[in-house]
N, C-alpha and C positions, 0 to 999 in steps of 0.2 A: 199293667201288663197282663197277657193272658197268661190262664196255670198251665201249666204243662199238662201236653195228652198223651194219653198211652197209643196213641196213633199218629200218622204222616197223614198230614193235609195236601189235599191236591184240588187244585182251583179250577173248575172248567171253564174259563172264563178265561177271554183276552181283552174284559175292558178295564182301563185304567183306573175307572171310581173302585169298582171291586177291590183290584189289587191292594189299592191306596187305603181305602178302609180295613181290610187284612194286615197291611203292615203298621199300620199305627194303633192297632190293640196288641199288637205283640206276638202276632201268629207268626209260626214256622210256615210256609207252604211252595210247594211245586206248581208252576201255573201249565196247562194242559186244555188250552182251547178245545170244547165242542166241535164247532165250525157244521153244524145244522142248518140246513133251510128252516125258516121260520114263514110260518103261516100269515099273511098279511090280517084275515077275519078270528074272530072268535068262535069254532065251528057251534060250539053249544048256542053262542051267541051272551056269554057269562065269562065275566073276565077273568074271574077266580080260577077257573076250570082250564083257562088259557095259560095263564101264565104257570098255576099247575104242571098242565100236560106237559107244555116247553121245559121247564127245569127238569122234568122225571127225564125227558129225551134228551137232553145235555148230558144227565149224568148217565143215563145207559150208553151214549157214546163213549163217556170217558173210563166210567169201570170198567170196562174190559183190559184196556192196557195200562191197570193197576193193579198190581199182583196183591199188595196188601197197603191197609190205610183207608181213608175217609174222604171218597170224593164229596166237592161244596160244588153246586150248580144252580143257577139262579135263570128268572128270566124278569123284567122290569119292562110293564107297558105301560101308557096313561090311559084313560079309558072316560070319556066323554061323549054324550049324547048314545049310549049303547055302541060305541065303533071304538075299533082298538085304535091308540095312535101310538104309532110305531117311529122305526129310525126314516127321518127323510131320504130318500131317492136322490136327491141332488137339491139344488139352492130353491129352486122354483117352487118343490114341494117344501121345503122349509119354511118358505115366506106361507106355505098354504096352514101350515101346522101352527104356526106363531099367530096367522092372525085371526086362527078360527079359538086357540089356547086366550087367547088378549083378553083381560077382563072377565075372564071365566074363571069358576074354582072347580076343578075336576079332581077325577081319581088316579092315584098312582100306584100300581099293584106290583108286586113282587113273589113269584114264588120259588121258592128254596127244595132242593131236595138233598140229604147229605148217602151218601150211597158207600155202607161201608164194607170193605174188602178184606180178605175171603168172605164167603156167607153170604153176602150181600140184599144186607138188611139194608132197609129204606124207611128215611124219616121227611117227609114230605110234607110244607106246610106252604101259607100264602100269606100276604101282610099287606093293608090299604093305608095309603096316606091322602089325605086331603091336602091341595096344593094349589092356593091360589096366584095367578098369574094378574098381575096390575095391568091396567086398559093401557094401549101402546098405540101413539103415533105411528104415521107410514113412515116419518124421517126417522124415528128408535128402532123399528122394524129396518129398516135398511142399516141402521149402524149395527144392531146385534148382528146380520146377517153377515157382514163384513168381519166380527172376530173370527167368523167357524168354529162358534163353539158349540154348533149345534150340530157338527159331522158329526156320526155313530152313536147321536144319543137318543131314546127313544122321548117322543115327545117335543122333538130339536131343541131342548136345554138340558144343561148339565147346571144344578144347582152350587152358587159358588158360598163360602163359609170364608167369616163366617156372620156375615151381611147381604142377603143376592140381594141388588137393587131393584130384581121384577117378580122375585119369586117368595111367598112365605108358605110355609106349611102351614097348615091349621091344624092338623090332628095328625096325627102319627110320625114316626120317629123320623128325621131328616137322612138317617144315612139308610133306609128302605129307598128314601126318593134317587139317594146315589146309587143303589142298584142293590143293596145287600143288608137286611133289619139287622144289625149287629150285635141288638137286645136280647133280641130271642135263640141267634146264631148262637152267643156264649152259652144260654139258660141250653139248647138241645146239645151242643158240643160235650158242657158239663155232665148233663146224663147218658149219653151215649159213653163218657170217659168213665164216669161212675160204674156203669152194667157192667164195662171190661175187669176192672178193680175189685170187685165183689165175687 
């Protein structure tokens, strides 16, 4: 379970993997959706700097209507051949995202910003997992298509735990690839709770 913080967590996030990784280390938290347009390119044309930018902009939407506490805002894209690959548009682009991902090992980046209130210090980082996708028939492509479990997830999968049958990580930690590095979330939680306590 997580240690207790001298602060209130507040989630800017309204997707599920987040929450679900949040509540299963034992966090307290308020969830307080962004709700930002997101940029379809990488403007640097650098993933890191993407997913970056988008979490720093999540949480400056949501610190505002936090009086006091520690906003968490994240943003999770894959990143293959230099192009972001984002949430699919509908079915049509998800078959386009699945079967360009098929047999490919790409990147899957995350960055985090925790934005804490009053004062509003900012601790700002980014996380890559390597995340290979097994080569897929047109008939597996059409059955995944039929769960939907690729509505609102960037990349159109949601990696399932704790066996995906098309999906392994290669390097980095699997709940980065759910949306939120929960490794490193504790290690900067803990020192931002630490500064307050001292």
């Amino acid at each position: 379970m997580a240690p207790p913080l001298p602060f209130r967590l507040t989630l800017a996030s309204g997707s599920h993997g987040r929450r679900w990784l949040m509540s299963q280390a034992g966090y307290a938290f308020d969830v307080l959706p962004a709700d930002i347009d997101e940029p379809t390119e990488a403007r640097l044309g650098d993933c890191r700097h993407y997913v970056g930018e988008l979490a720093w902009l999540k949480a400056a939407a949501v610190a505002p209507k936090v009086s006091d506490g520690v906003v968490i805002a994240a943003d999770t894209v894959g990143w293959l051949n230099g192009k972001v690959v984002g949430k699919p548009e509908d079915e049509a682009d998800a078959r386009r995202i699945i079967t360009s991902l098929a047999g490919t090992v790409h990147e899957l980046w995350t960055g985090v910003c925790l934005w804490r209130r009053p004062g509003d210090f900012q601790l700002c980082w980014q996380e890559r997992s390597l995340v290979r996708m097994k080569a897929l028939t047109a008939a597996e492509i059409d059955a995944y298509l039929r769960t939907r479990k690729w509505e609102g997830c960037s990349g159109a999968y949601a990696i399932e735990l704790p066996n995906d049958p098309y999906l392994t990580v290669e390097e980095g930690s699997v709940s980065n690839v759910i949306g939120l590095p929960m490794e490193s979330l504790a290690r900067a939680l803990s020192w931002l709770g630490s500064t307050e306590r001292h």
